[in-house]
N, C-alpha and C positions, 0 to 999 in steps of 0.2 A: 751924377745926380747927388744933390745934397743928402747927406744921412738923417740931416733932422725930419728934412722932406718925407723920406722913407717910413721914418717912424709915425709921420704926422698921419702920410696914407693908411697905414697898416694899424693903427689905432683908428681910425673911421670906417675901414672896411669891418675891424669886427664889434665895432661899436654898432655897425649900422645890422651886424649877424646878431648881436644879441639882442638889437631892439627890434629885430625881426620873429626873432624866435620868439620874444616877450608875447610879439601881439597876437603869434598865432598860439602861443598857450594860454592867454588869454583869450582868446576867438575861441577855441574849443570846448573852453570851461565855458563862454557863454551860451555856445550853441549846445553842449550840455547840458544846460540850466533852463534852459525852452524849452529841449524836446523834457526835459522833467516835469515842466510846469503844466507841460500837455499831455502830461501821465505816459509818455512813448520810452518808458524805462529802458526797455534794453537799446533804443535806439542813445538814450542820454548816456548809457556806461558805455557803449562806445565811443562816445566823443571825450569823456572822461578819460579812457583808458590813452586815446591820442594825446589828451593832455599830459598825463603821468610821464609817455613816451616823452614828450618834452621837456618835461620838468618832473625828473623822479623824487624829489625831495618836497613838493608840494601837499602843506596841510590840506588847503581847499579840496584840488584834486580827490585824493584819497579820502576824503570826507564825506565830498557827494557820490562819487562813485558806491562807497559805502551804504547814502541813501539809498540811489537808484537800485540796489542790489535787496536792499530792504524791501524795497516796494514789490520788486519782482520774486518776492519771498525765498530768495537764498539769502539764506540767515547766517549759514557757515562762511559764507565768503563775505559778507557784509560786515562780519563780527572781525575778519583779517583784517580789513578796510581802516575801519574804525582802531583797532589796536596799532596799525601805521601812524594813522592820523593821531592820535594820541600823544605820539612818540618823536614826530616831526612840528612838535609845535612846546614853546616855552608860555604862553600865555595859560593862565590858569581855566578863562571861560571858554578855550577854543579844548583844552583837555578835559575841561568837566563836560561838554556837548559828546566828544567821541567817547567816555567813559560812558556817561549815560544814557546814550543810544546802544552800547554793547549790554546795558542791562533789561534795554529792551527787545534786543534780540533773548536774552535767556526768557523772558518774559513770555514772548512767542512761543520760545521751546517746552515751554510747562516745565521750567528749571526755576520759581519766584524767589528760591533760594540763595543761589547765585545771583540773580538780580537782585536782592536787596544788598549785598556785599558789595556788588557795582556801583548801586546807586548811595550808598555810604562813604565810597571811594569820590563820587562824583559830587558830595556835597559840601566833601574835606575842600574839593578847588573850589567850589562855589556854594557856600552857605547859607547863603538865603535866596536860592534858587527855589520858588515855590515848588516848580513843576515838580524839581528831583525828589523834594520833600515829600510833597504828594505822594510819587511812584513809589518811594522808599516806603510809607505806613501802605500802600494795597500791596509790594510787595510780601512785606511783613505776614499781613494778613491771610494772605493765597497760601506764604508758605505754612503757616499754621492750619489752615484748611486743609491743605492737603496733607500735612502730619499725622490731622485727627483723624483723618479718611484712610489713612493707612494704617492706624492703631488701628479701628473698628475692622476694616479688612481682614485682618490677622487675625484679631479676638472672635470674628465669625467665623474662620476658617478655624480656630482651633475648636469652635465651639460646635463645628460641624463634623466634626474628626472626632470629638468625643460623642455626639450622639452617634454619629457611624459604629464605635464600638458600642453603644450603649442598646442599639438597634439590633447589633450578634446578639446578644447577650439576653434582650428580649426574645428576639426570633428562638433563641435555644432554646430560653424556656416556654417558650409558645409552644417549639418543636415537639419538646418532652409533654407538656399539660395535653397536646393533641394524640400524642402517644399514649399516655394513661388514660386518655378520654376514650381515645381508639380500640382500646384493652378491654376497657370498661363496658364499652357497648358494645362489643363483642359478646361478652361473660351475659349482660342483657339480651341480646340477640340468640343466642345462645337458649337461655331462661325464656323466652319467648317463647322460641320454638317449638320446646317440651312440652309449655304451655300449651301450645295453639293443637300438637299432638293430643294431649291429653281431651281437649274436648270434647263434648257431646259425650262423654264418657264418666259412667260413674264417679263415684270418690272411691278406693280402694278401701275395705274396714280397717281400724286401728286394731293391732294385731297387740292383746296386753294377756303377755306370757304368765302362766301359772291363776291365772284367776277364773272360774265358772261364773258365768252369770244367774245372781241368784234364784232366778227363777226356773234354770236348767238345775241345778243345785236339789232346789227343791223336788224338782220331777222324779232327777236321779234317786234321794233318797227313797220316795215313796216306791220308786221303782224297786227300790232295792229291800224297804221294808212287806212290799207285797210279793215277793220272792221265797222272802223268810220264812213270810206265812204259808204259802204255800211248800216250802218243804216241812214245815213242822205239821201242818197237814199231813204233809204224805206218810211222815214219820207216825204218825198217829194213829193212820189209818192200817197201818201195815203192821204197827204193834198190836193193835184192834185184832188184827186176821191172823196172830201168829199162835201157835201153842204155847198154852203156858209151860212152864220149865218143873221139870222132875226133880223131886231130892232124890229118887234111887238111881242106884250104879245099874250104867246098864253090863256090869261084866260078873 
């Protein structure tokens, strides 16, 4: 057999293996792209993944797969997807679509941080990409919302740590003011009591040391000058009855 013969075969057999292989990676990315379009996600990343098996260096492939993995909300693996595709393509609009789908998986993740960096990245390959424009200012945006919501978070927690001591610190002196209150009505309580004792009961007299009331005063003296008189009477009357007194010796 002629050699050029051989070669002619052997260049048509695998001419005819890679234009075979062509159409069934192309068939799978298509029947991917159906069951996608019929929202049947994880049915479409499987025919995807058939595709990659065929052709691992494929942008497409790992792009949609990427979507379908979006849609079926794994994010983490959709975000892999995307960073392939990224990476397997020199075209600027096919890297700025897998950059800025991977900003919108952070988006998803309540990360608008990281997707505005994404989407920054994604506008350096494509500039006057409205979309990415767009997504970049409510990126922006969210992330400043949610910066301010974590200041005030913080400044309420600290603000609530301080009342927490501020609330000991009442309560102590609550504690103490109901202590001296407590004391207080006691010593009241107390004074009551004596009180409520003492009722229906006289007033005891005011006891004022060393003083006669003038009117006992007065009783007293007469008392005492009708006393007088009566011994000077007596004296009187008993000199009256006595013998007078002799000048002679009775010796």
């Amino acid at each position: 057999m002629d050699f050029r013969l051989i070669i002619a075969v052997f260049c048509i057999v695998f001419s005819s293996q890679i234009v075979k292989a062509q159409k069934s990676y192309n068939a799978l990315v298509y029947e991917g792209n159906k069951k996608f379009d019929a929202k049947e996600y994880e049915a479409s990343s499987s025919k995807y993944l058939e595709a990659i098996a065929e052709k691992e260096g494929s942008y497409t492939a790992h792009y949609n797969l990427g979507n379908a993995l979006y849609k079926s909300k794994k994010y983490e693996e959709a975000a892999a997807e995307y960073q392939k595709a990224a990476k397997l393509t020199k075209s600027k609009y096919e890297k700025a679509a897998a950059i800025y789908n991977q900003g919108n998986v952070q988006m998803q993740s309540n990360n608008p941080e990281k997707a505005a960096e994404l989407y920054k990245q994604a506008l350096k390959q494509d500039p006057y990409n409205e979309a990415i424009r767009k997504n970049y200012e409510i990126a922006m945006l969210k992330d400043k919302e949610k910066k301010d919501k974590e200041k005030k978070d913080k400044q309420k927690q600290k603000q609530d740590s301080n009342k927490g001591k501020g609330d000991g610190k009442d309560q102590k002196n609550k504690d103490q003011s109901d202590k001296g209150n407590q004391k207080k009505d006691q010593q009241n309580g107390q004074g009551d009591k004596q009180k409520g004792e003492n009722q229906g009961k006289p007033d005891q007299p005011k006891k004022q040391e060393n003083k006669i009331p003038e009117e006992a005063e007065k009783m007293i003296l007469r008392d005492i000058e009708n006393r007088e008189r009566e011994t000077a009477r007596r004296i009187l009357n008993k000199k009256a009855n006595s013998m007078p007194q002799s000048n002679e010796k009775d010796w």
